[in-house]
C-alpha positions in Angstrom: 0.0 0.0 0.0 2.8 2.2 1.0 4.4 1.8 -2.3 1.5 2.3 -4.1 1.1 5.8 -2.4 4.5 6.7 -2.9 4.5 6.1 -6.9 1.3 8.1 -7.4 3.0 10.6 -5.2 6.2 10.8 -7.3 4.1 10.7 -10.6 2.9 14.3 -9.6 6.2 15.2 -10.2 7.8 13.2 -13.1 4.2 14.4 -15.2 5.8 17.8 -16.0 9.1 16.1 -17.2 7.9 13.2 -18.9 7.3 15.6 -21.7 10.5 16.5 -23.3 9.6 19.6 -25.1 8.4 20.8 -21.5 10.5 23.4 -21.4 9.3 24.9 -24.7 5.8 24.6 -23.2 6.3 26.0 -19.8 9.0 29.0 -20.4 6.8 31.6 -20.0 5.2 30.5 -16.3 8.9 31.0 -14.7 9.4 33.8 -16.3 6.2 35.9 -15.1 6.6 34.7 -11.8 10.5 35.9 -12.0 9.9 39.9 -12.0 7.8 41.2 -8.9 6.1 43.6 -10.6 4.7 41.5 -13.2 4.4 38.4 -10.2 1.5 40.3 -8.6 -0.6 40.4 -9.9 -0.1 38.9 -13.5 2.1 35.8 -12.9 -0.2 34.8 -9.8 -3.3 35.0 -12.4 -1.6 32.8 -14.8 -0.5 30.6 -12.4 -4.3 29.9 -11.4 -5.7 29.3 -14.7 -3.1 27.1 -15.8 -4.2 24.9 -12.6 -7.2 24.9 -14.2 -6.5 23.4 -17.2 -3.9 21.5 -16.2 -7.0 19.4 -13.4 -9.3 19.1 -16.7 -6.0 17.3 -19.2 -4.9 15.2 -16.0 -8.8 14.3 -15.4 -8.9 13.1 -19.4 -5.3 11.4 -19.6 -4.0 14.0 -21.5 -0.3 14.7 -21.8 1.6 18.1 -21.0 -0.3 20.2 -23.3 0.7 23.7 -24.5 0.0 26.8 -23.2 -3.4 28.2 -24.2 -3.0 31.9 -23.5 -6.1 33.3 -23.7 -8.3 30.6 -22.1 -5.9 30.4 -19.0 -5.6 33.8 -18.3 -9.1 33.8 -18.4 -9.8 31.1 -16.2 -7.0 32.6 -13.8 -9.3 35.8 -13.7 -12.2 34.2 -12.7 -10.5 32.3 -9.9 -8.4 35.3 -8.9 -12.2 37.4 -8.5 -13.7 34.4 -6.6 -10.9 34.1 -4.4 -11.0 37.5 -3.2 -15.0 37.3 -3.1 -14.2 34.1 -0.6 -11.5 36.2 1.8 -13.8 38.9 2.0 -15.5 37.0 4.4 -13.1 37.3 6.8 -12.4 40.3 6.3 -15.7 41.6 7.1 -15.8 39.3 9.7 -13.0 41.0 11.6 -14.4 44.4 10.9 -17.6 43.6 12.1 -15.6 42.4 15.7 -13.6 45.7 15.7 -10.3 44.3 14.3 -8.3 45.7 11.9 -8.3 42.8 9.2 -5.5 42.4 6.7 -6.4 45.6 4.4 -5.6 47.6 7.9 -1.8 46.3 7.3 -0.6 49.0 5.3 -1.9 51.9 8.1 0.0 49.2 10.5 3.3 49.4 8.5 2.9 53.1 8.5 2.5 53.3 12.2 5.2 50.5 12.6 8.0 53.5 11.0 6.3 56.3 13.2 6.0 55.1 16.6 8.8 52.1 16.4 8.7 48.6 17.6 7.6 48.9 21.3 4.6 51.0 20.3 3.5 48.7 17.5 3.1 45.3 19.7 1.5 47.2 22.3 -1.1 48.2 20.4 -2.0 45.5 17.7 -0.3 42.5 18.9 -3.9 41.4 20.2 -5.4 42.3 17.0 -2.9 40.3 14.8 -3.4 36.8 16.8 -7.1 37.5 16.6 -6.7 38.2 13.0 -4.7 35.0 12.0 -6.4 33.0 13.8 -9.6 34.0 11.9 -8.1 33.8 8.7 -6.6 30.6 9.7 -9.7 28.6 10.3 -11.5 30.4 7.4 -8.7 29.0 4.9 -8.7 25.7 7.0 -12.7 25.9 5.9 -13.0 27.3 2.4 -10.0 25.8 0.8 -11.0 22.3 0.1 -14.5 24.0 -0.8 -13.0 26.0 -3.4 -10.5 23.3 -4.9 -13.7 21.3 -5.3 -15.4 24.4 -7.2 -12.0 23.8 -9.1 -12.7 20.4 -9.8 -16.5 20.9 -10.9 -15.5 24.0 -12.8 -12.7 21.8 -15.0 -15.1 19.1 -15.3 -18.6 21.0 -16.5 -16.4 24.6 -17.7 -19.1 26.3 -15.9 -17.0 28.9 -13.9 -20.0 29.9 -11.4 -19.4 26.3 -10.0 -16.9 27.9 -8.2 -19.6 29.7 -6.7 -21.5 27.3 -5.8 -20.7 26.2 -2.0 -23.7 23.7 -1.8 -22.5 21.8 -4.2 -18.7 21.8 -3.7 -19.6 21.5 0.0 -22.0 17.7 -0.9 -18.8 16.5 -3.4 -16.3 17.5 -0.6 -18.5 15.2 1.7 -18.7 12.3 -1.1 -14.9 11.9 -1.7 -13.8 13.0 1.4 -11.3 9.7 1.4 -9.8 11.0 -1.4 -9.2 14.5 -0.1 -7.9 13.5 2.9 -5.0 11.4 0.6 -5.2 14.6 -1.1 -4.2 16.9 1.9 -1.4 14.1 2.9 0.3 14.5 -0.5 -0.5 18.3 -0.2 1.5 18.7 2.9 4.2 16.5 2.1 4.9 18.8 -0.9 4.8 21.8 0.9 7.1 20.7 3.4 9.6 19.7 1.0 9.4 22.9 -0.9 10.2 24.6 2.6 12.9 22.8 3.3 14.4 22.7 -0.2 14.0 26.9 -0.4 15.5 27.0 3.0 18.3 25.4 1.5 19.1 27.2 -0.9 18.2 30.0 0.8 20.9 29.6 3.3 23.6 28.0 1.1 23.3 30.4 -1.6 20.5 33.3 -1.8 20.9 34.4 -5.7 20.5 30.9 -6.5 17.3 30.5 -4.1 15.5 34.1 -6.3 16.8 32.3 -9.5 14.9 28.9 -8.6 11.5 30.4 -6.4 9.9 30.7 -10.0 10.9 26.7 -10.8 9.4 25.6 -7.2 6.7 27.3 -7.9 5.5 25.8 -10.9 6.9 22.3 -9.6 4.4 23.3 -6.4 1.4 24.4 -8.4 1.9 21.1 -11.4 2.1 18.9 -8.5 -1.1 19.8 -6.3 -2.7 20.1 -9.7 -2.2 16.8 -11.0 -3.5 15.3 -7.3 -6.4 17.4 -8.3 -6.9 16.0 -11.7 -6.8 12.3 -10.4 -9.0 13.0 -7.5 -11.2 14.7 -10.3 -11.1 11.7 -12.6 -11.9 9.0 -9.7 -14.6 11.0 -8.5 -16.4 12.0 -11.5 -16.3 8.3 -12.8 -17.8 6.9 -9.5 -20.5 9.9 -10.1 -21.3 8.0 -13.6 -21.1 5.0 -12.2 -23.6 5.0 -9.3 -26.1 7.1 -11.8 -25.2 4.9 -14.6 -26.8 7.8 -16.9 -24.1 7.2 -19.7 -22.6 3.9 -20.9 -19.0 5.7 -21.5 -16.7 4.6 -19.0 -14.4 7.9 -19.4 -14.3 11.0 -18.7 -14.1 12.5 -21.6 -17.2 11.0 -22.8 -19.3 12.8 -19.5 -18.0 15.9 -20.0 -18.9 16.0 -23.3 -22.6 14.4 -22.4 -22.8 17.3 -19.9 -21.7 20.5 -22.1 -23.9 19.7 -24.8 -26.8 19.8 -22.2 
C-alpha cells in the first residue's frame, strides 16, 4: 500500500518532465513569476488558470499540453475574483468584531515606522493573533470547498461552479477519502518545498531568487495533478452510481454534460 502511495506521489512530479519539449511549453510561467512587478498580480493570475486546465488534461489522460493563453488567463481571472470574493468574508468578519483585518496592514506598517517597535506590539499584537487566527480557520474551511469548485468548474467549464458552495460542500463530503489522501500528498509537498527553499536559501540566496519561479510551478503542477486524479476518480464513481451514460471515461461525461 505504502508503495503504491508513494508512486502516485512521485508521478505528480515526473508528469511535467515526462514531456520532453516541456520546457518549450512552460517557459513563459517562470518567467512571469520571476519579476515582482509582473508576479503580482499577473504571474499569480496565470498561475491559477493554468491549474485549471492542467486538473481538466490530468482528469482526461491528457499529456503536457501547450499553453493556451487566452483561455488560461481567463480562467486565472475568474479564480483570482472568486478568491478575493471568498477572503472577503473574513475580512468583514474582523471588521464587524472591531479588528483591523488584513487591508488595515498598510496603516500598520505606517504606524510601525512612526512610533517604532515597542509601540507597534503594544497596540495591535492582540489584534494580529485574533486576525490570523480568523483567517486561519476560514482557509482551513474554504480551501477544500474551493479546490472542489476547481474540480466541478474543470469538469462542466461552468465557472459559477466555483460559486456554488452547496454543491462543492455535498462533493467534498462524497470523496472526502480521497481529499484526505489529497491533503497528505499536499503537505508532504509543501514541506519539501520549505525545506528545499530553505536550503538554498541559506547556502546560496541568488541561486534561491533564480529557482523560487521553478518551485513554484513544480508546487502548483504537483497539487494540480493530485487534483486532476481525485477529479477523474470522483467523476467516474458519479457516472457509475447514476449509470446515466454507458462511457466509462471522462471524456465521454463531459462532453454528455456540455452539450446539455
Amino acid at each position: 500500500m505504502f508503495k503504491n502511495l508513494l508512486k502516485e506521489y512521485q508521478e505528480g512530479y515526473v508528469y511535467l518532465f515526462s514531456d520532453r519539449s516541456f520546457y518549450k511549453k512552460l517557459w513563459i510561467i517562470p518567467l512571469l513569476l520571476f519579476f515582482p512587478f509582473i508576479k503580482y498580480p499577473f504571474g499569480i493570475i496565470f498561475i491559477k488558470g493554468w491549474q485549471v486546465q492542467m486538473v481538466e488534461d490530468i482528469m482526461l489522460d491528457k499529456p503536457l499540453q501547450s499553453l493556451q493563453i487566452k483561455k488560461i488567463v481567463l480562467k486565472g481571472l475568474q479564480i483570482t475574483g472568486v478568491t478575493i470574493i471568498y477572503w472577503m468574508v473574513p475580512t468583514a468578519f474582523c471588521y464587524l468584531l472591531g479588528l483591523k483585518g488584513i487591508l488595515g496592514l498598510f496603516l500598520d506598517i505606517l504606524e510601525f515606522i512612526q512610533g517604532g517597535l515597542t509601540g507597534y506590539l503594544t497596540d495591535y499584537i492582540e489584534d494580529y493573533i485574533a486576525t490570523l487566527f480568523i483567517y486561519f480557520i476560514w482557509g482551513m474551511i474554504s480551501n477544500p470547498i474551493l479546490q472542489c469548485g476547481i474540480i466541478r468548474y474543470a469538469l462542466t467549464g461552468k465557472w459559477l461552479e466555483l460559486l456554488n458552495i452547496p454543491k462543492n460542500i455535498l462533493f467534498l463530503m462524497a470523496n472526502l477519502h480521497n481529499f484526505l489522501k489529497f491533503y497528505v500528498f499536499y503537505l508532504v509537498t509543501v514541506l519539501l518545498l520549505i525545506i528545499l527553499d530553505s536550503l538554498l536559501l541559506f547556502i546560496a540566496f541568488p541561486i534561491e531568487i533564480l529557482l523560487l519561479p521553478f518551485l513554484l510551478v513544480l508546487y502548483y503542477g504537483s497539487v494540480s495533478h493530485e487534483l486532476g486524479h481525485l477529479a477523474k476518480n470522483a467523476f467516474l464513481k458519479q457516472v457509475n452510481r447514476k449509470k446515466d451514460l454507458t462511457a466509462d471515461n471522462p471524456t465521454d461525461y463531459i462532453e454528455n454534460k456540455r452539450s446539455h
